[in-house]
N, C-alpha and C positions, 0 to 999 in steps of 0.2 A: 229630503234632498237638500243639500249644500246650496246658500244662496248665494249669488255672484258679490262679490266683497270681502270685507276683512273682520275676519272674527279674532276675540282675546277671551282666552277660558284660563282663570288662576288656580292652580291647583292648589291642596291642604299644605303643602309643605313649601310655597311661597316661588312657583315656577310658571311665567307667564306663558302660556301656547298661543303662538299667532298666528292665522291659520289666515290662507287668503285662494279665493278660488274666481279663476276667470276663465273657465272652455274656451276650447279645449286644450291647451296648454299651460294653463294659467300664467298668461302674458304680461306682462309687467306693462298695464297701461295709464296712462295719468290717474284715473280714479286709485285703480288699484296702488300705485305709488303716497297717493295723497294719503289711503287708508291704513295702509303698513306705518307713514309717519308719524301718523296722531295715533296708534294700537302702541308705536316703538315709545314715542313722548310720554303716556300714562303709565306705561310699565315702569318708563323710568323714573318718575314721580310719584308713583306708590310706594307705601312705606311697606305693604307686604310682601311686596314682590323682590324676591332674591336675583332670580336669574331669567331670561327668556330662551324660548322655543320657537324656532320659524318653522313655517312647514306648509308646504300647498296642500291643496284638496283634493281629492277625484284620483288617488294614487300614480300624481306628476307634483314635484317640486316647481322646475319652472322652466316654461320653453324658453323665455329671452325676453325681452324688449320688445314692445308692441311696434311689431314694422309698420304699421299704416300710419303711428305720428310720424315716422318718418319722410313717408312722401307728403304729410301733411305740410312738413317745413320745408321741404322741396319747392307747394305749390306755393306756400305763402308766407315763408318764413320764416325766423326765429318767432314769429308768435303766436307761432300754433306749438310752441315745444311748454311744454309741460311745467305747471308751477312749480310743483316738486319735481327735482330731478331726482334721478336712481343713483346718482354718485351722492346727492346730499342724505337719501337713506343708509345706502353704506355709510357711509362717513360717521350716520347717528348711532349705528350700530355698532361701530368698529371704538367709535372714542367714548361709547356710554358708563359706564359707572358702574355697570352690571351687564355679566358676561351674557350673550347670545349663542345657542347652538342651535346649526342648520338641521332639521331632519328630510335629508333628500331621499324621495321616492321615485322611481322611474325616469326621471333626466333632470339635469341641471345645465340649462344648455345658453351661452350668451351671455346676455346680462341675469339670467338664473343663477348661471354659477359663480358671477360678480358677485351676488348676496351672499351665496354660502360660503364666497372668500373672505368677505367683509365680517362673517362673524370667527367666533374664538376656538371656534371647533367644528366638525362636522362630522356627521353619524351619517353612516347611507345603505341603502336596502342593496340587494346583490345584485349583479347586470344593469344598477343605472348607468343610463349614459352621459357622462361631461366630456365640454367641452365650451372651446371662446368660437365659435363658427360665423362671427362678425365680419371676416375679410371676405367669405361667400357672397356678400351681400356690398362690398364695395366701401367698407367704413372699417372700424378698429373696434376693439373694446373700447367704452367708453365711458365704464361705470368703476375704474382703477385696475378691469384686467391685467392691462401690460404688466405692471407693476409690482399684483398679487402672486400674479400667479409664475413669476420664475422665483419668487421668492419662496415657495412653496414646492415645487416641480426643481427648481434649477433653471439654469439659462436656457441651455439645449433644447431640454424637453418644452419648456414651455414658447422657444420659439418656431420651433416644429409644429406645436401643436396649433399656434396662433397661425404661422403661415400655411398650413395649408389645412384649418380649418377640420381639423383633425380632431375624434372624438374617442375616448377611452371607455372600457366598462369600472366601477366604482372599483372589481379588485385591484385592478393595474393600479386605479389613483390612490389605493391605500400603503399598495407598494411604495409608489414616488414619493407620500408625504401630503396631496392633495384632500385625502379622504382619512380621518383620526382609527375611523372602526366600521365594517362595515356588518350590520345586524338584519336577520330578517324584518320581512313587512310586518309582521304582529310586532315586535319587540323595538323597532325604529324611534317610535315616540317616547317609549318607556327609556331607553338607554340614552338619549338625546337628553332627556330630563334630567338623568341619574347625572350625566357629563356636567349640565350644565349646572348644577349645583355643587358639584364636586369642585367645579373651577371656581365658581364663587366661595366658597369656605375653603379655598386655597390649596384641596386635596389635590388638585392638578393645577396642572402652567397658564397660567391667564396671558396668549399668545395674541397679537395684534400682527395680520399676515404683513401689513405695510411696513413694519416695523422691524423685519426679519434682515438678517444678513448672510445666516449659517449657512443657505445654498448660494448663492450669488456666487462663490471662488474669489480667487485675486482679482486685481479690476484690470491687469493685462490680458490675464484669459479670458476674462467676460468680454472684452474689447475685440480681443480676436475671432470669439465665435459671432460676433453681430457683423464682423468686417466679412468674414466667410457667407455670413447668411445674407447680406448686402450683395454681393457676389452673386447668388443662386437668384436670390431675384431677382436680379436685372437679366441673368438667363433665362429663367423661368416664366416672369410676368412681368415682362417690360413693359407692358402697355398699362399697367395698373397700380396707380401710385399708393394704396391703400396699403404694400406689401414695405414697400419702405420708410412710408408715414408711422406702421407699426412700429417696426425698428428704431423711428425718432424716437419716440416715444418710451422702450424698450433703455434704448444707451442715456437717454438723458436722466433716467431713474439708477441706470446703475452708477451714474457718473455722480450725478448733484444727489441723491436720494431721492427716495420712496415720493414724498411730496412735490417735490420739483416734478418726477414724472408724471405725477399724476394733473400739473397745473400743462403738461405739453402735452399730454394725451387729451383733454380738453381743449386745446387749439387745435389741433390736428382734426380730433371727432368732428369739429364742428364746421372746418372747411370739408370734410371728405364727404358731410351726407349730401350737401348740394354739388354732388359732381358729376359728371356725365358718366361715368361710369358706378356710380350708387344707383343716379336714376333708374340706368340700364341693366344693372342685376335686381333689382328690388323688382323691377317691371318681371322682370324673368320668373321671380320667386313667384310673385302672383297667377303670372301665364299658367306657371303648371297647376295651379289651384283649381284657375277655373277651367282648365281643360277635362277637368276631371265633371265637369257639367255639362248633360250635354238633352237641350231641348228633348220631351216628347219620347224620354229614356231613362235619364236618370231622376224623373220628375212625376212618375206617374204610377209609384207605389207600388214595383214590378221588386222581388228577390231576386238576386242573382241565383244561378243553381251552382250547386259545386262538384267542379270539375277533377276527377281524380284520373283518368287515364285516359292516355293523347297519343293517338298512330300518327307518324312521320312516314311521308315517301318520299324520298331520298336521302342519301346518308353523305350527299356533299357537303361542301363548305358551310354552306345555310342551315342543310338540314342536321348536320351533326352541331351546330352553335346549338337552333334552337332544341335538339333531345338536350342540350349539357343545362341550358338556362331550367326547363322544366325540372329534370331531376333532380337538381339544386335545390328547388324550392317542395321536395316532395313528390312530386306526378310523375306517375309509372309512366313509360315510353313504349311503343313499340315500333322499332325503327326499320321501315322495309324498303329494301330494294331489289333491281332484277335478278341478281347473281351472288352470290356466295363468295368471290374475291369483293365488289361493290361492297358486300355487307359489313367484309373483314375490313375493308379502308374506312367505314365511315363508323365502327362500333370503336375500332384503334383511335380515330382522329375525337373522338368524344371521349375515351378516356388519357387520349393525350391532355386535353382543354382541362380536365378534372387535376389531372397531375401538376398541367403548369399552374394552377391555380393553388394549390396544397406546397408547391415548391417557393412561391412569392408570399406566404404566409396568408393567404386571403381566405385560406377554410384547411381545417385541419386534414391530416393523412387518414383519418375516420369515416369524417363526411366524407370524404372523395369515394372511398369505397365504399359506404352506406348509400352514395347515389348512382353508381355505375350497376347496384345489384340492383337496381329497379328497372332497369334498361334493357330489352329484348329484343334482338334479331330475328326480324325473318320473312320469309322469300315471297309469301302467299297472302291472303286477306281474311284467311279464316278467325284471326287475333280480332280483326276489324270489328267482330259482331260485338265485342266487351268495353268498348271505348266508347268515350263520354263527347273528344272532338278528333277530328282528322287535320291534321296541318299538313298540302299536297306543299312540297320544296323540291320539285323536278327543274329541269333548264326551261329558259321564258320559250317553249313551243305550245304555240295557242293548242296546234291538232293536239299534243302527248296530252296539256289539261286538259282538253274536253274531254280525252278518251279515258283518263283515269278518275275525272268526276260521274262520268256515266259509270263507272265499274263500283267507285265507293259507295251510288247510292242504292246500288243492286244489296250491298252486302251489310251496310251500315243500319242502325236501328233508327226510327223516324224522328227520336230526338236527339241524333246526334249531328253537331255544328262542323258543317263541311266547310275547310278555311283553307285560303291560298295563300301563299307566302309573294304570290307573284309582284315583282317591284313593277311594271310598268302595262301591263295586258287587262283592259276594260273588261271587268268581272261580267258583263250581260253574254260575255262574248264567250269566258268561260265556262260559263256554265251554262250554254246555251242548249244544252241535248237533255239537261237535267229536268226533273216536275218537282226540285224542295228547293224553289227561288227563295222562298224564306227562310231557310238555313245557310244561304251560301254568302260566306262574309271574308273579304281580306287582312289578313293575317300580314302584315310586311312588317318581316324583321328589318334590321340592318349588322350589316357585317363590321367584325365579330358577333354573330346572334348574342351568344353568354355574357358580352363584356356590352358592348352600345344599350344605351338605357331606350330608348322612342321605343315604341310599338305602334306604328301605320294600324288604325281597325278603318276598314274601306267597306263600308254598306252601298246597299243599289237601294233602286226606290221599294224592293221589295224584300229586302232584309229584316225580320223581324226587330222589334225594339229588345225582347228578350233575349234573341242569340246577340245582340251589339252589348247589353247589358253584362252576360257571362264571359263575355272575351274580354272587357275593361276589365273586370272583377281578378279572368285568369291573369293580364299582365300583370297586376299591381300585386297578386301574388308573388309572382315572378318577378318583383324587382324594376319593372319596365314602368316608365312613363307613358299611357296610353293616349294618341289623342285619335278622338272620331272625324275621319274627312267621307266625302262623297266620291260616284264612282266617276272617273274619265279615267283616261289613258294618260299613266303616270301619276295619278291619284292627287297627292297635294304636297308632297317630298320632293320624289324627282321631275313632277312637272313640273314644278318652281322653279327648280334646280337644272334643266337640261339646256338652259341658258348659257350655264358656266365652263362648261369643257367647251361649249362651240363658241362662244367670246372669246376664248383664251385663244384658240385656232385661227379667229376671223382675227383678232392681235398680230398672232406671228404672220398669217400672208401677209398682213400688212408690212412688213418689215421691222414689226418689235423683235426683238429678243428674246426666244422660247426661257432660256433660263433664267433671265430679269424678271420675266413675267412669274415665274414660279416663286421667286425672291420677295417680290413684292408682294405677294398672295401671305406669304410667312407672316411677313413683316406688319402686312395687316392683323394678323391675330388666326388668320389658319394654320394646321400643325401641319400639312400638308401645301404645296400648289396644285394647279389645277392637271400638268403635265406627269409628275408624281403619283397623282391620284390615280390617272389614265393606268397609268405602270402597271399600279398594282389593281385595278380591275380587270384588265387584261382585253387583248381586243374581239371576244367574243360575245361577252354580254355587252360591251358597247355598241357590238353590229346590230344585237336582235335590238336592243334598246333602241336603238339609230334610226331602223326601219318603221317601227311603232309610232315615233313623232314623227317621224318625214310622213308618215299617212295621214297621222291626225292635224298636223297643225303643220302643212306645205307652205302655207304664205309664208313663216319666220323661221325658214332651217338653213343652216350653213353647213353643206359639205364640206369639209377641207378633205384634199388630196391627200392632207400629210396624211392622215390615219392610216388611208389603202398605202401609200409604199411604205408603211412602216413595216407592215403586215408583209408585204409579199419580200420585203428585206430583210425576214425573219426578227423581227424585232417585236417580241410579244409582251414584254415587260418583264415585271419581276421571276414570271412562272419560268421562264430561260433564262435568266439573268442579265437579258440587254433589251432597254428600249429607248426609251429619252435620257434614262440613266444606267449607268454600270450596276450592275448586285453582285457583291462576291460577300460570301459568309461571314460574317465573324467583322464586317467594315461596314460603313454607313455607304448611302447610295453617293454615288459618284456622276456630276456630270457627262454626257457623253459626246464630245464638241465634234465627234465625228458624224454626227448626225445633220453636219452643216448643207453636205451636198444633197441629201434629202430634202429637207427645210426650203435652201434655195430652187431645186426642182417643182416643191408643194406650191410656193409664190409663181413661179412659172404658168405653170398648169391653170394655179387659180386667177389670177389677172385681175386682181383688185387694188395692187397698190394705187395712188394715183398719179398718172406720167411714169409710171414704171421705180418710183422711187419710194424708199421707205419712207412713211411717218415719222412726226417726231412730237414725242407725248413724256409727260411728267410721271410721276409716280402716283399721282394722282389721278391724274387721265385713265391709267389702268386701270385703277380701283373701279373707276365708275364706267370705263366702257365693259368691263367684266359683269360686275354685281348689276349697272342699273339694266339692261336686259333680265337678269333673274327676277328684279322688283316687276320689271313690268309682268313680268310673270304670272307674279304673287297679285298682283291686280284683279290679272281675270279670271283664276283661281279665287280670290274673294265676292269678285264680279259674279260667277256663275253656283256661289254658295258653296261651294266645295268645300271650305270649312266654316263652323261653326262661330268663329269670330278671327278679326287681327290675329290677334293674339298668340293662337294656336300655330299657326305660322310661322310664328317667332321664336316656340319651343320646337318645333320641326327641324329647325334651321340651327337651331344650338346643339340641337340631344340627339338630329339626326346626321345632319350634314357637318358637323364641328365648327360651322358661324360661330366666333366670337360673343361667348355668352355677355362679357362686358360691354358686348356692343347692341345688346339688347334683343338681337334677331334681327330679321331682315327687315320688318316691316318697322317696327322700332329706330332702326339704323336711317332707313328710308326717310321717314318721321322729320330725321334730327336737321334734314337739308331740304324739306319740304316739296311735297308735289310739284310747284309752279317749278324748281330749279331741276327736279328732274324730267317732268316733260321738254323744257325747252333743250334741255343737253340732249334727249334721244330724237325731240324732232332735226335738229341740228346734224345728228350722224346718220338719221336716215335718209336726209337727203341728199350727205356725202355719200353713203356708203349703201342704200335700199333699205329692205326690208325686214330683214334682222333685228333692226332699233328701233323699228314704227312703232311711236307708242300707240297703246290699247285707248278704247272709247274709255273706262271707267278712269284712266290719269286724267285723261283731257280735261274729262268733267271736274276733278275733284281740284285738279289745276284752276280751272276758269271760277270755278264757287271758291278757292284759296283754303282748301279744305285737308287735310290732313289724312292720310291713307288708311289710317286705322280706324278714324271716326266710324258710328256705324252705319249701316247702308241706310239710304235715302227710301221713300218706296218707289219711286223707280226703278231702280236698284234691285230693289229685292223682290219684284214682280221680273225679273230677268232672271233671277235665280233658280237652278236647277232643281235643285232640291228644297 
């Protein structure tokens, strides 16, 4: 077995292989930099050594840049950054004396494929994946990407791929010029070898990528495509400077040259990693890591089993997303519902989802038909006895789930995982007529199923570890970010979350402005407002959802009237095409100002302005009488152990809800204006406005100790905890 470090093996014919391995990705981290430079220095100081060979170990080239120096210099600054940098390895490689060829195996990704730009050539196995996926994370290439790689690629491609962190397979990059040859995994090291000595005896071009000009174009045209991509960004990600820092960086290289960019790609890098938006994606990158841990489950030396065939009941919106995400990834479906037109709408609406997927180039015209022929309709449960899990996706009626859980476990085999897709209905309740309390586990997609990445897994206190184990195991098959919460009413999604439609309500009685308030939600970093959203949920699941909290949690609900006349004004949202906004086909949604005379009646009815007169609040103001109710939320959600840490909440709220992953997550976001300022803002509104904004026991505390939301629980604390 491969030892963590940097190995140099000289071959008979004078070819240095430098081999360096750091699991699981082999991450480019201080040691490993330190050791690649004094492997690169002897090579090039030997008098037998013609040419060199990079190459990682463990059949990966190289993930990137070790992200944890990163928040290292976050916490403590320039000096915790690394004695060697990765742009002074490039650099040794790129101006040495004797040529380097990269031999990339399985990804080149970040500052990975920084290296294999910095040498003279690159040889790559078939299906690696490259790519500069730097601005994901809040920062730029910062090892001469900008610089290498439109020189290499072209301007276009290579600002494409930087802006939106976009990854190729090695054939594409051989196409564009990125990639010399791409050879199998046996042959990779062998022809890498042959390369690199070919260029050294001058059989082939001794290429330096910084050095290039042949793809750049005129420096009018190159100008024009950075002023368009300039453009798209401040449409696109206005709130994240890292997409036009790139672009300094990008035009100052094609303007002054290769070098020059490279000296303002390292002023840029080094302002962007200390920014509140690095913190808060880098924070994000880790969330999902360790959600994928989860106490007393993924710790106690349990196998997952493997899951090949999954019945769905029903073939609506939900349940035909999730047949289209299983199939996708392999698992035969069998998708049942009451009736024979039901079955034809939801078997059509799953092979629509295949189609517009195969139409936006996202999976070939093959796949799409290699996964619709795994997918089986049909009316009865006798399929049932062959399936490994049951996903119930019926409408949130607690009677239809009890009654179709008592039917599955009649027919289903004793080890198969009875799972609910149910978004807001307390699982003890569901499956309350059942006797396999230890199989019965929540399954919460979110809509789009196929396309939204979260997978909600909602255990009770008597869910086994084993079925919570196999349902992580099936999302991440499926492409889904799993994280495990505990059971209440609305789980740890939208019970966070059922703060923000009734804040945005408890606004407009106020006398805000329904449509400002949705503007300013945008403008925050949501791709929706909160009014929009309503639209397109439509007002039926928000009734049964409605009634669920108003039972569970009566002390903090706000009716607003507007909902009921919207309803009985026939105003259903997008499903008719008028609610808060116009829907006409083939146009973006339209405000609808004739909604005023409603609006004014909702204010009526509810009699909360104060003196009968609207408020008047900042843009600001919105933000936080909107979201700090959800934080408080997320409080007693933390408070009562519902989930597993901070953290988890924070990838909830990005992957589930579309919170602004820049902004780290709620609790992250929470974090950045600290406890003491957000208890005192909600004590302050609630005793303008009641009890809606009462903050929760667990702020108070964390307020009065000056303690930070995310910290971890105290044992007071965690002797309250449910689970």
């Amino acid at each position: 077995m491969a030892i963590r470090g940097v190995t140099m093996d000289v071959s008979s014919d004078g070819v240095a292989v430098i081999k360096f391995f750091n699991p699981p990705v082999n991450a480019l981290s201080p040691p490993i930099l330190a050791g690649l430079k004094r492997k690169l220095d002897k090579a090039i100081e030997r008098v037998d050594v013609k040419a060199m060979v990079l190459m990682g170990e463990g059949g990966k080239f190289c993930g990137g840049f070790d992200i944890n120096v990163f928040q290292s210099i976050q916490r403590k600054g320039n000096s915790a950054a690394p004695e060697v940098s990765g742009g002074l390895v490039v650099k040794t490689i790129e101006e040495a004396k004797k040529p380097t060829v990269a031999a990339i195996d399985g990804l080149a990704l970040g500052g990975g494929l920084e290296l294999a730009m910095g040498c003279h050539a690159r040889v790559s196995t078939p299906k690696s994946q490259l790519g500069l996926v730097e601005l994901a994370l809040g920062i730029i290439p910062g090892m001469g990407g900008t610089q290498r790689l439109p020189r290499l690629v072209g301007i276009s491609k290579a600002i494409e791929m930087m802006l939106l962190s976009q990854t190729i397979m090695s054939e594409e990059g051989e196409k564009l010029g990125l990639i010399d040859v791409v050879a199998s995994s046996n042959n990779v090291l062998k022809l890498a070898q042959s390369w690199a000595l070919d260029i050294a005896e001058r059989r082939r071009p001794w290429l330096s990528s910084l050095c290039r000009t042949d793809r750049l174009g005129p420096l009018s045209e190159a100008r024009e495509v950075v002023k368009v991509a300039r453009l798209q960004a401040r449409q696109n990600a206005a709130n994240m400077p890292q997409h036009q820092a790139c672009l300094d960086a990008v035009e100052e290289g094609i303007v002054h040259g290769g070098y020059s960019g490279i000296l303002k790609e390292a002023e840029v890098s080094n302002v962007l990693v200390s920014s509140s938006t690095a913190k808060a994606l880098m924070h994000v990158f880790f969330a999902q890591r360790a959600a994928s841990k989860v106490p007393n489950v993924t710790d106690i030396g349990l196998r997952p089993r493997h899951v090949e065939k999954v019945a769905i009941i029903g073939g609506g919106i939900m349940g035909s997303g999730i047949a289209t995400a299983l199939i996708l990834s392999g698992i035969s479906v069998v998708l049942k519902e009451i009736d024979v037109e039901y079955l034809k709408k939801g078997m059509k609406v799953v092979e629509a989802n295949l189609q517009g997927l195969a139409a936006k180039g996202n999976i070939t015209k093959e796949k799409a038909e290699r996964a619709f022929s795994i997918l089986k309709g049909v009316l009865d449960y006798s399929e049932f006895r062959h399936v490994d899990m049951v996903i119930e996706a019926a409408t949130e009626n607690v009677l239809l789930k009890q009654s179709i859980f008592g039917e599955i476990e009649k027919v289903c085999t004793p080890h198969c995982i009875l799972a609910t897709n149910t978004s807001t209905i307390n699982l003890n309740i569901v499956g309350r007529e059942t006797n396999s309390q230890d199989r019965i586990i929540g399954a919460h997609f979110f809509s789009p199923a196929h396309v939204m990445p979260l997978l909600e897994i909602i255990r009770t206190e008597r869910t086994s570890a084993q079925v919570i184990l196999d349902l992580m195991t099936l999302g991440k098959m499926i492409k889904k970010v799993p994280i495990v919460v505990g059971n209440c009413t609305g789980f740890a999604v939208n019970r966070t979350f059922f703060p923000y439609g009734q804040g945005s309500h408890f606004l407009v009685n106020l006398g805000v402005d329904l449509f400002r308030i949705d503007k300013v939600i945008r403008d925050f970093g949501l791709k929706i407002g909160p009014f929009q959203l309503q639209d397109l949920a439509g007002p039926g699941l928000r009734k049964e959802a409605g009634k669920e909290y108003a039972n569970a949690f009566p002390d903090r609900i706000f009716s607003s009237p507007l909902a009921e006349l919207m309803v009985i004004n026939g105003r259903y949202g997008k499903s008719n095409g008028k609610g808060y906004y116009i829907y006409e086909k083939g146009n973006k949604p339209k405000p609808d100002y004739s909604i005023q005379s409603l609006i004014e009646e909702s204010r009526r009815l509810s009699n909360i302005m104060p003196s009968g007169k609207p408020i008047t609040v900042n843009d600001q103001d919105i933000v936080e009488m909107i979201f700090f109710p959800v934080v408080n939320e997320a409080c007693r959600v933390m408070d009562e152990g519902i989930v597993v840490r901070a953290s988890d909440l924070d990838i909830a709220s990005t992957l589930g809800m579309n919170f602004p992953s820049y902004r780290g997550g709620i609790v992250f976001w929470a974090d950045t204006f600290g406890s003491g300022y957000i208890y005192t803002k909600l004590k302050k509104l609630s005793e303008a406005y009641g009890g809606f904004f009462k903050p929760c026991k667990f702020l108070e505390e964390r307020a009065s100790r000056g303690m930070t939301l995310s910290a971890p629980a105290s044992r007071s604390e965690v002797s309250r905890s449910n689970l």
